[in-house]
C-alpha positions in Angstrom: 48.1 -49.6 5.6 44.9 -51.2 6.0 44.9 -55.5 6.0 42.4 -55.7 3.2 43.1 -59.6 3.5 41.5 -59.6 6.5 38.3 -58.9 5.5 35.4 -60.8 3.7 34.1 -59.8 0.3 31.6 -61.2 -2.3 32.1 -63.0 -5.2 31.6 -61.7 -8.4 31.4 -62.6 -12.0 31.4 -60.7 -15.0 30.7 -61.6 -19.0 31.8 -59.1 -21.7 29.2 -60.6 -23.9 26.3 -58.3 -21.4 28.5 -55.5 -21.1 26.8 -52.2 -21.2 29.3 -49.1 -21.1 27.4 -45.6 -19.9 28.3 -41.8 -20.4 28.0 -41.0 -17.0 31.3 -41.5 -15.6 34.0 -38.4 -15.0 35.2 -37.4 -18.0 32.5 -37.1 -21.3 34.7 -38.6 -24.0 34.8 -41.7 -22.2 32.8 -44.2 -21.9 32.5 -46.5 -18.7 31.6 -50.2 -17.8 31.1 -51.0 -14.2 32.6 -54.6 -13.3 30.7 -54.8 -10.2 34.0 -55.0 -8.2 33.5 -51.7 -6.0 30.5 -53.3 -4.6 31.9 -56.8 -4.2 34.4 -55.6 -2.1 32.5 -53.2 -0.3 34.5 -50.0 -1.9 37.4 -51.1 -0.8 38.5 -51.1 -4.9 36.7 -50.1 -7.7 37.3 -51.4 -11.3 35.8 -50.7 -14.2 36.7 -50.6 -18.0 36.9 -47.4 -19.7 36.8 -46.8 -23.6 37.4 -43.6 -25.6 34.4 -42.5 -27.5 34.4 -42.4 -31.3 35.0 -38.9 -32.5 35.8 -37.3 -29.0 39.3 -36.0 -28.2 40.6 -36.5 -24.8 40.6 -33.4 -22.5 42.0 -34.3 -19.5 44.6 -32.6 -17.1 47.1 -34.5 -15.1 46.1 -35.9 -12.1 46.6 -38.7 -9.5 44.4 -41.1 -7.6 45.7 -41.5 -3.9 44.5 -45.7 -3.5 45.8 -48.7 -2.0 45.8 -50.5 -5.4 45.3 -49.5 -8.9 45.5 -51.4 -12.1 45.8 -50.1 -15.4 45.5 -52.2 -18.4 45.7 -50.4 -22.2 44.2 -52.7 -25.1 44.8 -50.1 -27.6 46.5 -46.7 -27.8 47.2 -44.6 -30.4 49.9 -42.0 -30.9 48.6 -39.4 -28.7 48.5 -41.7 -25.2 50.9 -40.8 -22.6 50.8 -42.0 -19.2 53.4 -41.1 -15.8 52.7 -43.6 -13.3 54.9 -43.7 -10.1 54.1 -45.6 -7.5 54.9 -45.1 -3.9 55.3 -47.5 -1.0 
């Protein structure tokens, strides 16, 4: 595994009050805010926050992000949301 530790990145800082989400991301019933992390750390993670957009139904297929780190954070789900994480060392 690669010693991310030993490398320098930026610093960045990000204010929910100038959030702008966009349409453009991978799936089209969500919406995506970019928290400026991927570039910060020179790609080595990406973050962003992702919202579901009113009236659109979720569409996906199950799938899994091969990455060194991944968080996952849910402010609000409804009844539908389900979620298999495993995580491998």
């Amino acid at each position: 595994m690669e010693n991310h530790m030993a490398k320098t990145y930026d610093f960045i800082h990000d204010e929910s009050e100038k959030a702008r989400f966009v349409s453009k991301g991978l799936r089209t019933y969500f919406e995506y805010r970019d928290l400026g992390i991927e570039k910060a750390c020179k790609g080595d993670f990406v973050a962003h926050v992702i919202r579901a957009k009113e009236g659109d139904n979720a569409t996906g297929v199950w799938h899994r992000h091969d990455c060194s780190f991944q968080m996952i954070y849910v402010l609000r789900a409804g009844p539908s949301s389900n979620m298999k994480v495993t995580v491998c060392a």
